[in-house]
C-alpha atoms as a printed R data frame, in Angstrom:
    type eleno elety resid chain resno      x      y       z
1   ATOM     1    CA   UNK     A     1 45.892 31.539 -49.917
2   ATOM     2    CA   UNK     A     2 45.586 34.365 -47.433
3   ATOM     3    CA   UNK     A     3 45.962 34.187 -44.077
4   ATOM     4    CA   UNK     A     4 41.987 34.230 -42.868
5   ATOM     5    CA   UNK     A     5 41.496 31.077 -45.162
6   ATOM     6    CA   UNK     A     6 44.432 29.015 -43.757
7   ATOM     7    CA   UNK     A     7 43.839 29.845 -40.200
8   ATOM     8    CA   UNK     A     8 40.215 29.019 -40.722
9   ATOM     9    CA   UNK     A     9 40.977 25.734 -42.496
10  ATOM    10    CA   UNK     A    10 42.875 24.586 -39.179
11  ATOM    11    CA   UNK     A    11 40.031 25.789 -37.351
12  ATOM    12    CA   UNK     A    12 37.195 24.050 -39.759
13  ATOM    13    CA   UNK     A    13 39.606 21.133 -38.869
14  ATOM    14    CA   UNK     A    14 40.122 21.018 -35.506
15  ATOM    15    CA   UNK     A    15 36.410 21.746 -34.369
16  ATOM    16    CA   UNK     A    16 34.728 18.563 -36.835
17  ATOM    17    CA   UNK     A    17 37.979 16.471 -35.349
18  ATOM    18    CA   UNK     A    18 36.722 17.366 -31.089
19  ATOM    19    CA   UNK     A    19 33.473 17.548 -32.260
20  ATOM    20    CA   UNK     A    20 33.893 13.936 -33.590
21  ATOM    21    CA   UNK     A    21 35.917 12.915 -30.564
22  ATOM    22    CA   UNK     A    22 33.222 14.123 -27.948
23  ATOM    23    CA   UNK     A    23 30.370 12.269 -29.831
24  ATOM    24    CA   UNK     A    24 32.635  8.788 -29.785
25  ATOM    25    CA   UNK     A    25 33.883  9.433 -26.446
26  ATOM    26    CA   UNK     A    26 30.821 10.937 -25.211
27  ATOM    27    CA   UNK     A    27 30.520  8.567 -22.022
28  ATOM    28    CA   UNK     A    28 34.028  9.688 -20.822
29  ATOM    29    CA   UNK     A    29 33.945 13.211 -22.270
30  ATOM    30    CA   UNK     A    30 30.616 14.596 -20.589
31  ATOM    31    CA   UNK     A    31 27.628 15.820 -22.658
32  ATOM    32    CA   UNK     A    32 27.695 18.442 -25.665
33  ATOM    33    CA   UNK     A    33 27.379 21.931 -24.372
34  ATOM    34    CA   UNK     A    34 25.507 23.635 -26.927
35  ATOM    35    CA   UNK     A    35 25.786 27.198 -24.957
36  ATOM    36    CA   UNK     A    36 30.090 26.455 -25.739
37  ATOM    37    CA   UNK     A    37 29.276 25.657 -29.463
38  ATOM    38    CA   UNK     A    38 27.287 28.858 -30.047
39  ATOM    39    CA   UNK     A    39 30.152 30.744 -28.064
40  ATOM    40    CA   UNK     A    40 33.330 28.894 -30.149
41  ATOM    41    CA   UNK     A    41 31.610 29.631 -33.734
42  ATOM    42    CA   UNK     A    42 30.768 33.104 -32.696
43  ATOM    43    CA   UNK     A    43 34.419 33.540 -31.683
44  ATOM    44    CA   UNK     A    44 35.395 32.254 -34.521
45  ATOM    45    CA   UNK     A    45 33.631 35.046 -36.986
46  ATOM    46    CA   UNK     A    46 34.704 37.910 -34.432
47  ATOM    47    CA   UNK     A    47 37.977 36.410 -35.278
48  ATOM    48    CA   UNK     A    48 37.304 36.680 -39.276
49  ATOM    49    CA   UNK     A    49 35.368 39.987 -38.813
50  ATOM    50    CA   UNK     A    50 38.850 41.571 -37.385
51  ATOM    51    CA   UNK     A    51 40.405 40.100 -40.198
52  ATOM    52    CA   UNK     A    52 37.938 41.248 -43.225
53  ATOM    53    CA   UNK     A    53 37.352 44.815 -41.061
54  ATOM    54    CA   UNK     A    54 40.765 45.760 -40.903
55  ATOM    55    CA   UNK     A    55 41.128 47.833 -44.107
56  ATOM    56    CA   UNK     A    56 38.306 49.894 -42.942
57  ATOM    57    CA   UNK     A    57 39.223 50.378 -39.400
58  ATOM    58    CA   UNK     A    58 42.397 52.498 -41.117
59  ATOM    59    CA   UNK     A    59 44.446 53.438 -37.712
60  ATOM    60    CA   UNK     A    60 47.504 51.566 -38.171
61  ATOM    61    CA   UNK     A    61 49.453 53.655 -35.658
62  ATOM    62    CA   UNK     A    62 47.279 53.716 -32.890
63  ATOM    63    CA   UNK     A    63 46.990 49.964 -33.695
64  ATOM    64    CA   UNK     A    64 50.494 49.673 -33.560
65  ATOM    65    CA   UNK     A    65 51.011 51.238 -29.999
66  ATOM    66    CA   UNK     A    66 48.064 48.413 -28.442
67  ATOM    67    CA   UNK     A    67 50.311 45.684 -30.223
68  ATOM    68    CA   UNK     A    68 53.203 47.272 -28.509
69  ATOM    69    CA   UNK     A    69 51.578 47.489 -25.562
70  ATOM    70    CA   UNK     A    70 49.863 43.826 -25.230
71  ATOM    71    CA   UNK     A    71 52.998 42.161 -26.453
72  ATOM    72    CA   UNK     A    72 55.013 43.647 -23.500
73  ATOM    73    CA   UNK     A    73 52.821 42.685 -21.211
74  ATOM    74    CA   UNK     A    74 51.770 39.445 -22.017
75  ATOM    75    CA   UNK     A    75 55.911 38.371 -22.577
76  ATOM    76    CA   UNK     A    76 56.657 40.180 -19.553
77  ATOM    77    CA   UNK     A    77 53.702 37.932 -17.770
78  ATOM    78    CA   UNK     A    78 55.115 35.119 -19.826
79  ATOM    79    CA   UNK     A    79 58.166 34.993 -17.587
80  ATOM    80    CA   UNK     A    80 62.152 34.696 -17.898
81  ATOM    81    CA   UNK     A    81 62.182 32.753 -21.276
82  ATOM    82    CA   UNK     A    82 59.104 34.715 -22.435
83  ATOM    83    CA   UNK     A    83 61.115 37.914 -21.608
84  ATOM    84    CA   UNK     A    84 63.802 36.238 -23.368
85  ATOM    85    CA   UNK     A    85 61.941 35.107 -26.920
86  ATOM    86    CA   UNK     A    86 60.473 39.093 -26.963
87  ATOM    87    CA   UNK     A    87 64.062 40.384 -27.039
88  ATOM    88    CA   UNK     A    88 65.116 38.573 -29.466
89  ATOM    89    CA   UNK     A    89 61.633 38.870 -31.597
90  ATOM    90    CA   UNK     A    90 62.553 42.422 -30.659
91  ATOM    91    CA   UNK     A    91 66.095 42.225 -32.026
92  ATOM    92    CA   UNK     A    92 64.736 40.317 -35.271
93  ATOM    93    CA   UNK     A    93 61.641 42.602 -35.872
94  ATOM    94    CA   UNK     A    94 64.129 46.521 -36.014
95  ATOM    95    CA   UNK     A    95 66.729 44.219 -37.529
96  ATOM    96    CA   UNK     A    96 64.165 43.441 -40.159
97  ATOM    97    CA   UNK     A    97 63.234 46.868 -40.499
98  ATOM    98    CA   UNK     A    98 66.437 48.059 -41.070
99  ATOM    99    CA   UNK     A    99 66.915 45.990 -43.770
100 ATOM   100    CA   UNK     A   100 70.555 45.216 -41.921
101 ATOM   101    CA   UNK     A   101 73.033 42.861 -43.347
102 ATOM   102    CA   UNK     A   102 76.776 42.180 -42.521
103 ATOM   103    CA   UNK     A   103 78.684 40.784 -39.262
104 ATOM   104    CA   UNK     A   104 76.148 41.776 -36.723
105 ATOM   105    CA   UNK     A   105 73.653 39.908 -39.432
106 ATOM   106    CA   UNK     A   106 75.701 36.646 -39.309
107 ATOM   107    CA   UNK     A   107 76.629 36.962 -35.556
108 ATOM   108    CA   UNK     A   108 73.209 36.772 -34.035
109 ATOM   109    CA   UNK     A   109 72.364 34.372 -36.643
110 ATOM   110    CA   UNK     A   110 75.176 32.072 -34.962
111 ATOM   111    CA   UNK     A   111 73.874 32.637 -31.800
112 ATOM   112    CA   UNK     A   112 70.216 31.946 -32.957
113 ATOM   113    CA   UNK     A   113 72.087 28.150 -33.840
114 ATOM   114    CA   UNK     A   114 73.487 27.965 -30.654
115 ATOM   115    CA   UNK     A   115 69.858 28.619 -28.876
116 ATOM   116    CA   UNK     A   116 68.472 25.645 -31.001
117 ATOM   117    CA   UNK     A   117 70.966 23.230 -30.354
118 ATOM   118    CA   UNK     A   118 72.464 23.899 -26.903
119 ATOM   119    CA   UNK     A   119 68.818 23.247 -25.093
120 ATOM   120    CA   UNK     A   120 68.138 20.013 -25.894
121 ATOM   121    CA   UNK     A   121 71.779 18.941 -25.921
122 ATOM   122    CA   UNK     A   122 71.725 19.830 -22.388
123 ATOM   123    CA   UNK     A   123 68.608 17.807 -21.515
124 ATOM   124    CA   UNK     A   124 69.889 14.970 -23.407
125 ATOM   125    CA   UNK     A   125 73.118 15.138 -21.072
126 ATOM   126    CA   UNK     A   126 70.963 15.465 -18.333
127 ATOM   127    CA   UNK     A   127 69.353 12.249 -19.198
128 ATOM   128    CA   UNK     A   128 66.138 13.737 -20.599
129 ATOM   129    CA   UNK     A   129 65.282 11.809 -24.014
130 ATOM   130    CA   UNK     A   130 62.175 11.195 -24.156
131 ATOM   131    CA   UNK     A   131 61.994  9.012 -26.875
132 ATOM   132    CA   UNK     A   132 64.258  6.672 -24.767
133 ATOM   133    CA   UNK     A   133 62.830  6.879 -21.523
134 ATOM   134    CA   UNK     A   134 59.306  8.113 -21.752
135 ATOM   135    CA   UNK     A   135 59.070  8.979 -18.402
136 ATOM   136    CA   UNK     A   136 61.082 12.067 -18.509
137 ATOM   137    CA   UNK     A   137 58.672 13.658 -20.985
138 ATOM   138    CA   UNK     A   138 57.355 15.121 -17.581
139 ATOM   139    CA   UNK     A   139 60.296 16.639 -16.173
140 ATOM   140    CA   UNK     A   140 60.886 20.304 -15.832
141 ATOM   141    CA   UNK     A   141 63.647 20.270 -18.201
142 ATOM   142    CA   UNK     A   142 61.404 19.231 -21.056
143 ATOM   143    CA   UNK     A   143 61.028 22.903 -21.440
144 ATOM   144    CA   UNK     A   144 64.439 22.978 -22.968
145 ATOM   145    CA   UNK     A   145 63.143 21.430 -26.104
146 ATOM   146    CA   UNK     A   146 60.407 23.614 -25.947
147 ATOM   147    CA   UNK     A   147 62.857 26.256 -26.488
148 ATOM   148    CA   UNK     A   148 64.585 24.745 -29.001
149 ATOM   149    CA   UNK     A   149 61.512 24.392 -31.295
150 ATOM   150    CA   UNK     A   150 60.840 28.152 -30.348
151 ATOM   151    CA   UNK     A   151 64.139 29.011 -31.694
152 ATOM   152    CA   UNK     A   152 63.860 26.810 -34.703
153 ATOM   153    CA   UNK     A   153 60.631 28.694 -35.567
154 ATOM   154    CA   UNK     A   154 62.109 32.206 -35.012
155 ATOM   155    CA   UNK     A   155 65.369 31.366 -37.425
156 ATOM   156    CA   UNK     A   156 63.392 29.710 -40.430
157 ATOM   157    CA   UNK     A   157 60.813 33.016 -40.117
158 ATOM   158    CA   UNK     A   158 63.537 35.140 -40.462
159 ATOM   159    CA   UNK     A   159 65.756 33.180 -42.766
160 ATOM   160    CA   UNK     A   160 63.856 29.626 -44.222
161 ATOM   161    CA   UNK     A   161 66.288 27.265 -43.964
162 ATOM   162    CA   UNK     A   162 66.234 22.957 -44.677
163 ATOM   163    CA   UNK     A   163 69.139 22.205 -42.312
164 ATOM   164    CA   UNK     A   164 67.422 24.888 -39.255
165 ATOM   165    CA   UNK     A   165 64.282 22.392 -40.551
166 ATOM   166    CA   UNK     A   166 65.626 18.895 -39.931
167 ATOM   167    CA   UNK     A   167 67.678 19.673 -37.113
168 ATOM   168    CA   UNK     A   168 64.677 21.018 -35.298
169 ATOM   169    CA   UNK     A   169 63.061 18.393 -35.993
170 ATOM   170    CA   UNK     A   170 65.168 15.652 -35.217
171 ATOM   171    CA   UNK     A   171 64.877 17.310 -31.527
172 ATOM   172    CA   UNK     A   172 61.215 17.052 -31.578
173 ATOM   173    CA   UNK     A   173 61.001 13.397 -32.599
174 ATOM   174    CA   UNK     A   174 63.449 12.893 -29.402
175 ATOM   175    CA   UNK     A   175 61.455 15.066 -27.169
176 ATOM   176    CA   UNK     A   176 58.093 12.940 -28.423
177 ATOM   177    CA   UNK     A   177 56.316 16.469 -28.848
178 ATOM   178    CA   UNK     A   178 54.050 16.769 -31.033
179 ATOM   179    CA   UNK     A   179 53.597 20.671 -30.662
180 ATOM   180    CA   UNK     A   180 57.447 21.333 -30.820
181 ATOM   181    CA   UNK     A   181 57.031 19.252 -34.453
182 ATOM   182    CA   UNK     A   182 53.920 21.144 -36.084
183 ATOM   183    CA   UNK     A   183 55.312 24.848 -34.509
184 ATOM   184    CA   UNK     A   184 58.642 23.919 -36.760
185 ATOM   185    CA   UNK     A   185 56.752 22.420 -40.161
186 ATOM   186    CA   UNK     A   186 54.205 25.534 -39.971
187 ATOM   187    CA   UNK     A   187 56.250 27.916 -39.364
188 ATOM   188    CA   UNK     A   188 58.880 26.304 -42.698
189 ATOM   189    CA   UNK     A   189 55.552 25.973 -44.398
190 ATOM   190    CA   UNK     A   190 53.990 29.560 -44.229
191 ATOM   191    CA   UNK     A   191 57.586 30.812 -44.786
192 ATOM   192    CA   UNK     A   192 58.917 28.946 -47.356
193 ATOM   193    CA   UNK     A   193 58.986 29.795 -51.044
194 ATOM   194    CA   UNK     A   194 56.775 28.178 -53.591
195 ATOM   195    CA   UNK     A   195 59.585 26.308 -55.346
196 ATOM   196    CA   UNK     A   196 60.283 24.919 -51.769
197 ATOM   197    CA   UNK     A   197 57.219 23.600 -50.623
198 ATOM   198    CA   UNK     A   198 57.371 20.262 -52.582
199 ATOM   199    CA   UNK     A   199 60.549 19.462 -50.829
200 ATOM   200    CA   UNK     A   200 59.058 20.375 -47.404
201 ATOM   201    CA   UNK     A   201 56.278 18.159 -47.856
202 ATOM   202    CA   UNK     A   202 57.870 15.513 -49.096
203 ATOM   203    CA   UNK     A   203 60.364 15.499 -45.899
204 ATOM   204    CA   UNK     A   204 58.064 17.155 -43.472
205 ATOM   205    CA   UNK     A   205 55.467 15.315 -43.390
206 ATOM   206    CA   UNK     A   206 56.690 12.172 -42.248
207 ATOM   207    CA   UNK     A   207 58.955 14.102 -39.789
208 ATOM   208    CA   UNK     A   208 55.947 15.244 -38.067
209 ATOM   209    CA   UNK     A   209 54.237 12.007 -38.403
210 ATOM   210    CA   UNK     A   210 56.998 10.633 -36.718
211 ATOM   211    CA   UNK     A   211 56.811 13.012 -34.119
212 ATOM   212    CA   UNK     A   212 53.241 12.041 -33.053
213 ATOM   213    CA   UNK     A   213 53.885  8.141 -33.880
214 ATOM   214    CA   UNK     A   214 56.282  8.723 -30.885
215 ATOM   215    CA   UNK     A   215 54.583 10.550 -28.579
216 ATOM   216    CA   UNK     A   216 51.910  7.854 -29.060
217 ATOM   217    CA   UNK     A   217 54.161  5.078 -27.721
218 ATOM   218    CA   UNK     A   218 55.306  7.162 -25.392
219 ATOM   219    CA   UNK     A   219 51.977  7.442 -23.730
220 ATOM   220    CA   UNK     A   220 51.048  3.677 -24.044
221 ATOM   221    CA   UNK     A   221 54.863  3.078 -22.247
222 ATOM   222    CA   UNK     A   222 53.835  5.662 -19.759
223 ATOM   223    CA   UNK     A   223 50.301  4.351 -18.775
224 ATOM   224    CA   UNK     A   224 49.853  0.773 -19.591
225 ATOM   225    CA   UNK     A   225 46.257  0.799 -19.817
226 ATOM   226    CA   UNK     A   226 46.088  2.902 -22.808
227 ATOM   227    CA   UNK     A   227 43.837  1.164 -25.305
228 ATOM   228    CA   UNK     A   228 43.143  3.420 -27.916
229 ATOM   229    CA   UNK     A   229 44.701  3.067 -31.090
230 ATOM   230    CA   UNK     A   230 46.660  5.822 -32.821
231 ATOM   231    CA   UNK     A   231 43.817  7.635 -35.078
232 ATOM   232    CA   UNK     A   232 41.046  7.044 -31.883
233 ATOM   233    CA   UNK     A   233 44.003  8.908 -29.685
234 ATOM   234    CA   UNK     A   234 43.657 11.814 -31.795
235 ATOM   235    CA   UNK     A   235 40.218 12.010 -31.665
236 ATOM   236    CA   UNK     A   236 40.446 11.227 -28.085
237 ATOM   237    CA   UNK     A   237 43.178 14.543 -27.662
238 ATOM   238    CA   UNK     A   238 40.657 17.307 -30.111
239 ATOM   239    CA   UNK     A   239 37.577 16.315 -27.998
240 ATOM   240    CA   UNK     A   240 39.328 16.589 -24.512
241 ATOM   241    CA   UNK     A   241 40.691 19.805 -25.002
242 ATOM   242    CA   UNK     A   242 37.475 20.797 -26.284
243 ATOM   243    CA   UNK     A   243 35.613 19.590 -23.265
244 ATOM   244    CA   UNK     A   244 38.422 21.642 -20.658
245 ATOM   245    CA   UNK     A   245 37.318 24.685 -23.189
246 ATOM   246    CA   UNK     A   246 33.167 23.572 -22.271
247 ATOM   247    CA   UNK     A   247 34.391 23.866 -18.857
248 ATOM   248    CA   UNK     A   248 35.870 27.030 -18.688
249 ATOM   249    CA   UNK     A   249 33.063 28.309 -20.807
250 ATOM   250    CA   UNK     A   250 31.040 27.252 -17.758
251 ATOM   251    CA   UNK     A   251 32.962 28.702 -15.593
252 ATOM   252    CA   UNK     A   252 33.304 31.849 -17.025
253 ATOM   253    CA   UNK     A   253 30.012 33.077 -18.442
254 ATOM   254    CA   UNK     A   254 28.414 35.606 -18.318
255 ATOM   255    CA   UNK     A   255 31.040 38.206 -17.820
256 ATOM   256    CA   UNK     A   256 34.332 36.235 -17.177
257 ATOM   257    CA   UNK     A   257 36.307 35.497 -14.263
258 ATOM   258    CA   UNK     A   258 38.850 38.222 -15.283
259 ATOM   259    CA   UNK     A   259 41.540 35.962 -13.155
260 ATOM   260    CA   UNK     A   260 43.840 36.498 -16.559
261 ATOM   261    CA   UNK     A   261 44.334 33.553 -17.207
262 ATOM   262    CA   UNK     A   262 46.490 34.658 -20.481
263 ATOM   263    CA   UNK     A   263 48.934 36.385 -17.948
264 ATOM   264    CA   UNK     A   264 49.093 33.164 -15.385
265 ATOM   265    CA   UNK     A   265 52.678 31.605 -16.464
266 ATOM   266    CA   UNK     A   266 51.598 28.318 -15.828
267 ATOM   267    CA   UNK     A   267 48.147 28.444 -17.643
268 ATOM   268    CA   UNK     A   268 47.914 24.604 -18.453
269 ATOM   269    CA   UNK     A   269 48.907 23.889 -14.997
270 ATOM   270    CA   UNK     A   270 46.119 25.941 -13.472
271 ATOM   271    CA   UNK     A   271 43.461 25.026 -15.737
272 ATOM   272    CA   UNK     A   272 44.432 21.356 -14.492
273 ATOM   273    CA   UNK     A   273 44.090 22.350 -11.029
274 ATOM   274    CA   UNK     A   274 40.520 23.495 -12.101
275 ATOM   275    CA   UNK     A   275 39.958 19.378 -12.521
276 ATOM   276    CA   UNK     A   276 41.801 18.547  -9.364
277 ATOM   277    CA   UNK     A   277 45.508 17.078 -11.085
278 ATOM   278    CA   UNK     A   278 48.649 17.972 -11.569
279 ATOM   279    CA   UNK     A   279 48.826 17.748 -15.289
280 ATOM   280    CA   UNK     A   280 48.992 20.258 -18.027
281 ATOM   281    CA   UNK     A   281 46.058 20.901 -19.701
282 ATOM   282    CA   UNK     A   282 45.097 22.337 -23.594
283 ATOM   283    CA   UNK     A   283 41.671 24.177 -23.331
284 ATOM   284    CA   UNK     A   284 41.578 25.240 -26.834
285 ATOM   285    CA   UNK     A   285 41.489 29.011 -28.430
286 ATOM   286    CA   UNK     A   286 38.360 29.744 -27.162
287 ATOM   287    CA   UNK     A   287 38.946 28.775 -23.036
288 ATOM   288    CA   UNK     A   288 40.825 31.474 -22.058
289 ATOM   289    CA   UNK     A   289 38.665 34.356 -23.568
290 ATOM   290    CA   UNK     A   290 35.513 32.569 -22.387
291 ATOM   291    CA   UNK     A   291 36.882 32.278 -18.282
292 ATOM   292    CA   UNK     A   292 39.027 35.252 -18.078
293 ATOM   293    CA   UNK     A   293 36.594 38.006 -20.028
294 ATOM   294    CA   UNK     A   294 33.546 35.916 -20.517
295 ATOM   295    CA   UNK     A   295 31.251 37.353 -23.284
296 ATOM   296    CA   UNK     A   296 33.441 40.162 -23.495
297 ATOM   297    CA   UNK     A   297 36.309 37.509 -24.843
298 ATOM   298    CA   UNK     A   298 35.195 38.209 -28.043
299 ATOM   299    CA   UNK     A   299 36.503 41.262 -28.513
300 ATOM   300    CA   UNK     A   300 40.136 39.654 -27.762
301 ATOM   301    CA   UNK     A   301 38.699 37.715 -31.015
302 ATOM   302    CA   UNK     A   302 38.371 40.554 -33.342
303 ATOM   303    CA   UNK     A   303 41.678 42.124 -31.649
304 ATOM   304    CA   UNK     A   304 43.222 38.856 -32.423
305 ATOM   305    CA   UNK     A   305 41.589 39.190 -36.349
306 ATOM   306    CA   UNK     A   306 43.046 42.386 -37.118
307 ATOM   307    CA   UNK     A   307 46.619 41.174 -35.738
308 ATOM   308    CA   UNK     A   308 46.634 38.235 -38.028
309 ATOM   309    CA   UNK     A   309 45.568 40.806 -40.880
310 ATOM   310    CA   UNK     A   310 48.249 43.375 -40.076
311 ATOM   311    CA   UNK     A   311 51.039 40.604 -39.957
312 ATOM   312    CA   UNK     A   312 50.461 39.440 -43.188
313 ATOM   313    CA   UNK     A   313 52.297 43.134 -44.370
314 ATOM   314    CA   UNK     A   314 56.120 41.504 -43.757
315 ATOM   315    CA   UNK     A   315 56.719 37.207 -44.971
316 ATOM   316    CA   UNK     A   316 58.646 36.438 -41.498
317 ATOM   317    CA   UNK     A   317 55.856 38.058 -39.143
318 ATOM   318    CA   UNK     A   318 52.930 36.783 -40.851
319 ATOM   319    CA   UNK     A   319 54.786 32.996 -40.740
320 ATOM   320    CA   UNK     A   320 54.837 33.572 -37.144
321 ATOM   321    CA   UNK     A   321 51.654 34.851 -36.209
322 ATOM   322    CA   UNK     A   322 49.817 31.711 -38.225
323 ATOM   323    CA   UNK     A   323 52.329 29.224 -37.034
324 ATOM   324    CA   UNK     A   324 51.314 30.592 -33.306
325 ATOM   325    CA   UNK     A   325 47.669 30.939 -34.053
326 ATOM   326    CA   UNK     A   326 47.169 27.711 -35.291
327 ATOM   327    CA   UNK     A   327 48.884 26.294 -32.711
328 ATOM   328    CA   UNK     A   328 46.850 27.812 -30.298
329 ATOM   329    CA   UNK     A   329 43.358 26.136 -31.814
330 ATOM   330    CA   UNK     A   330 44.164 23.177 -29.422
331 ATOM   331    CA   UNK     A   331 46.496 24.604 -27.264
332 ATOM   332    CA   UNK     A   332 45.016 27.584 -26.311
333 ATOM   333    CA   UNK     A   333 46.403 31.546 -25.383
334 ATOM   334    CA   UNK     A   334 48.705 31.480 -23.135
335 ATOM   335    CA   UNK     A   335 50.786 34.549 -22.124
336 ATOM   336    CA   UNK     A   336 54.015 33.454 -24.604
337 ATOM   337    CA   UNK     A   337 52.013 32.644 -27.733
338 ATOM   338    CA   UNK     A   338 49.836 36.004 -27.619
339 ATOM   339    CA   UNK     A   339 52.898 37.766 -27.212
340 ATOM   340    CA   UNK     A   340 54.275 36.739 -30.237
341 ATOM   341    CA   UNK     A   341 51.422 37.419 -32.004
342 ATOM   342    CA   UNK     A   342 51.174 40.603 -30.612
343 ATOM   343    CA   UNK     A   343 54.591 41.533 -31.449
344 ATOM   344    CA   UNK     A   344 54.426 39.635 -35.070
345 ATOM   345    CA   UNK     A   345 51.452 42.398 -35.631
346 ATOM   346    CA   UNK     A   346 53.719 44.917 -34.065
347 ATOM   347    CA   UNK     A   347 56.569 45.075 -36.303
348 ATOM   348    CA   UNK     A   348 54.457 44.077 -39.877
349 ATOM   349    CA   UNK     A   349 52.325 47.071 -38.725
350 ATOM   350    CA   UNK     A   350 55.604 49.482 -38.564
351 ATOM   351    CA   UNK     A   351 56.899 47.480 -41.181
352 ATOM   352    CA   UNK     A   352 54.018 48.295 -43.337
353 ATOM   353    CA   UNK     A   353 53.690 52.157 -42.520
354 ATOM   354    CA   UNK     A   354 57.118 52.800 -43.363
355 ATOM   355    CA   UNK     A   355 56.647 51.423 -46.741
356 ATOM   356    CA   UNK     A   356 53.511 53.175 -47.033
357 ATOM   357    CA   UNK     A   357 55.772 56.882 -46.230
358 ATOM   358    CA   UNK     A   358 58.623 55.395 -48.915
């Protein structure tokens, strides 16, 4: 299955589950906005009209260079660790392209091991285990697992790998995330090979499962009043996001706020402070084009469409651009994910002219 149809399968997926969440949870999640609806499915085909136009719109180089461009920017935006996961996307992509093998190959391999275990290990000494002690899910050095998942998902794009898999994991059970879980399985799954996928599912899946059976009684430990059940939290999770996304969307139409919101480190933060709290908060893949650029967000859609078409020219880029896209359809853009997708295209798009010229 080609990219387009898997990304819009998580889509189809995520929209029917918030749609479904705002209709039970209507008296807590405010009223359908049928101005957002109209604006999220015609995002949605800009996205899949980059996608379908790209063999047409035949410029690869000059499409290269905006990757290029973009991906600095929004990494650089993104801040120390986002200038940190472009290097070494940057290191992977013209090692890649090189075709490189030998100690320098095995040495920043080791070090890409080190960057997924050290993180968490250092929370975990720190006292942060979240599966433990729910509480810390909410301290600043959370973002340590964060990172390890992030590395996880950079070594098994470059190099698939069961024990990268289940040690990665195992961290994301402990840190009760259940984005740290699904960035690891996706980026395994769209990476994988075919005769490995049986064995992924058959000890993924309940890894992930796990990983959002904890987080679940993690939140009922945290706030005692929590009443939903586990399927109704779900639910409950799709339709808020989607009603911070309605939000935005009212906030930013007709022509955006153009307060770049993809370049604001702390996106999630802000958008809470949009609601008056302190949390972080998801606003889907459609809030941030809708309140930073307005109408003209969807052109970030079909920019976005012919990046997820151009990284499908080299396996590891195109595992990373879905396993970042998708994860975006709840989470949102942010200044980190769109510059790995940016530099995914980047390097598939060199990648790809360079086998062209061979």
């Amino acid at each position: 299955m080609d990219s387009g149809r898997i990304f819009a399968l998580f889509l189809a997926t995520y929209l029917s589950l918030a749609l479904l969440g705002k209709f039970i949870f209507r008296g807590y999640l405010g009223e359908f906005s049928s101005g957002a609806f109209f604006y999220a499915l015609t995002f949605s085909l800009a996205v899949f009209s980059g996608y379908s136009i790209e063999n047409r719109f035949n410029l690869p180089f000059e499409r290269a260079y905006v990757y290029l461009i973009l991906g600095i920017i929004a990494s650089s935006a993104a801040g120390i660790f986002g200038v940190l996961v472009a290097l070494i996307v940057l290191l992977g992509g013209v090692h890649v392209l090189r075709g490189s093998t030998g100690r320098y190959h095995k040495h920043a391999y080791y070090v890409g091991i080190a960057l997924l275990v050290i993180p968490p290990l250092l929370a975990m000494w720190k006292g942060v285990i979240p599966i433990l002690n729910p509480q810390t899910r909410y301290s600043n050095l959370k973002e340590l697992y964060i990172a390890s998942a992030l590395f996880a998902s950079l070594l098994i794009a470059y190099r698939p790998s069961l024990i990268v898999f289940l040690v990665g994991e195992v961290f994301a059970v402990i840190s009760t995330s259940r984005t740290n879980a699904l960035m690891i399985f996706l980026a395994y799954l769209f990476r994988a090979e075919k005769k490995e996928l049986k064995r992924l599912l058959v000890v993924g899946i309940p890894l992930v499962a796990l990983a959002f059976l904890a987080r679940f009684y993690a939140t009922k430990s945290v706030y005692p009043i929590w009443k939903l059940g586990f399927v109704q939290s779900l639910l409950y999770r799709a339709g808020f996001s989607y009603m911070v996304y309605e939000k935005l969307f009212s906030l930013g139409m007709p022509f955006g706020k153009f307060e770049l919101l993809l370049l604001n480190p702390s996106a999630r933060e802000y958008v809470a402070a949009l609601f008056g709290k302190v949390n972080n908060y998801t606003y889907t893949i459609f809030g941030q084009p809708a309140y930073d650029f307005g109408i003209f967000g969807l052109f970030e859609a079909f920019l976005v469409g012919l990046a997820l078409k151009d990284s499908e020219k080299m396996p590891m880029f195109r595992a990373l651009s879905l396993t970042f896209l998708i994860l975006a359809i709840e989470n949102g853009f942010d200044a980190l994910n769109f510059g790995i997708l940016m530099g995914s295209a980047y390097f598939a798009t060199v990648g790809g002219m360079r086998n062209a010229g061979q």
